[in-house]
N, C-alpha and C positions, 0 to 999 in steps of 0.2 A: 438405531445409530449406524453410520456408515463405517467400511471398514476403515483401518488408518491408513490405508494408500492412499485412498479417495480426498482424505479431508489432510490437514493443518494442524495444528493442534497446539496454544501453549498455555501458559498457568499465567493467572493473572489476579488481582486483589480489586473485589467491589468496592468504587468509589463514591457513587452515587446511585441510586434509583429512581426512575421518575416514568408513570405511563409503559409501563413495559418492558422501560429500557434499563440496562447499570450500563454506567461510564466504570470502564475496567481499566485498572494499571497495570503497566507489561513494562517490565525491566527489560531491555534489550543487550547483550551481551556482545560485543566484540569477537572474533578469532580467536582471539588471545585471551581472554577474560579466564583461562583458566591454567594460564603460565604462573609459573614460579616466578619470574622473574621481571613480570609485567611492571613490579614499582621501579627496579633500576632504569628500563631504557624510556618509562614516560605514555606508553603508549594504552592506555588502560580506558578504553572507550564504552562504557558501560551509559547508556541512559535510557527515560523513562519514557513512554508513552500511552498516552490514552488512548482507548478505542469506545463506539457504543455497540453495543449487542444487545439482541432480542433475551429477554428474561424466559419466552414462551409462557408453560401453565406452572412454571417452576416457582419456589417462593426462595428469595433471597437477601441477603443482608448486606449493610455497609461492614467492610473490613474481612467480607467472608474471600477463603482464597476460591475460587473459580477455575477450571477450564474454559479455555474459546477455542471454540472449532470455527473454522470456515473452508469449504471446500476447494482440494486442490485447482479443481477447473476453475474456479473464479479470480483466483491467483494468477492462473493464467492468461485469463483474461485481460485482468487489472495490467498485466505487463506488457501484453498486445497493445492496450489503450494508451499507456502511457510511456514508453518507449520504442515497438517496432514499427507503430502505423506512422509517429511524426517521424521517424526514421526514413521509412518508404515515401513519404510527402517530401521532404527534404531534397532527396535523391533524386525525383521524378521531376520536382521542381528545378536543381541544379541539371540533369541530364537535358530535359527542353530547354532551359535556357539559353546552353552551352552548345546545344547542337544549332539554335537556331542563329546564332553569331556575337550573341551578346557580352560582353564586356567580362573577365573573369571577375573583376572586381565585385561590380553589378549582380552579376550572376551568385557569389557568395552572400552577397550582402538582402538580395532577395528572399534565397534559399532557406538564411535564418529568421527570417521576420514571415517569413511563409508561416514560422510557427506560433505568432501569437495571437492569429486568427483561431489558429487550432485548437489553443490551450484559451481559448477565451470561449470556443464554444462547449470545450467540458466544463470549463466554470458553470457556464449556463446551464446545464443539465446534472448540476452537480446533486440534486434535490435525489432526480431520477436514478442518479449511479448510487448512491446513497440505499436506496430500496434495491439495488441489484445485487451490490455488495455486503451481506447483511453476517454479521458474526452470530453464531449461537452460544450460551454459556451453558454450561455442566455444571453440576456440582463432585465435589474431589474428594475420595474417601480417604 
């Protein structure tokens, strides 16, 4: 096991098994999820998500609680992918635009639609990122 720097880590409840894999539930918490006073102002942002992780040579159940580790570097990764590289696309795209004389309008209205070539070709390789971004489960004593 890696150290906790390295990796991620949360608790989560087996939902399904199938081929290797559990679909795990992850309660996701809010900032405030642990105020006192979260029922008065409304703001109680609490919900659910599913993930799939690798079982490995590990043997596990439906309803058992779980750790999921995935390592910090591929977090980072994931956040390069999908928010500083269409970022820097954006940008690159609105700067040549703008420098070359074109219309700010234009230029805006390009700059955003630059993006859905972008996000249309992680669609496509969404199989591949899937095997890159892979959760491991634990079990919890």
């Amino acid at each position: 096991m890696m150290s906790s720097s390295a990796c991620i880590e949360q608790k989560g409840v087996v939902e399904n098994i199938s081929d290797g894999f559990a679909t795990v539930s992850i309660m996701s918490f809010s900032a405030c999820a642990n105020c006192h006073s979260k029922k008065l102002c409304g703001i109680d942002e609490n919900s659910q998500k599913s993930v799939t992780a690798l079982t490995g040579s590990k043997t596990f159940s439906v309803g058992e609680n779980v750790g999921i580790i995935m390592k910090r570097s591929l977090g980072l990764k994931a956040t390069f992918i999908a928010y500083i590289l269409p970022f820097i696309l954006m940008l690159a795209v609105m700067l040549t635009l703008n420098y070359t004389g074109v219309k700010e309008i234009i230029t805006g209205l390009i700059s955003i639609l630059v993006l859905v070539p972008y996000y249309s070709v992680i669609y496509l390789f969404n199989d591949r990122l899937k095997k890159t971004f892979t959760f491991e489960l634990t079990k919890l004593e």
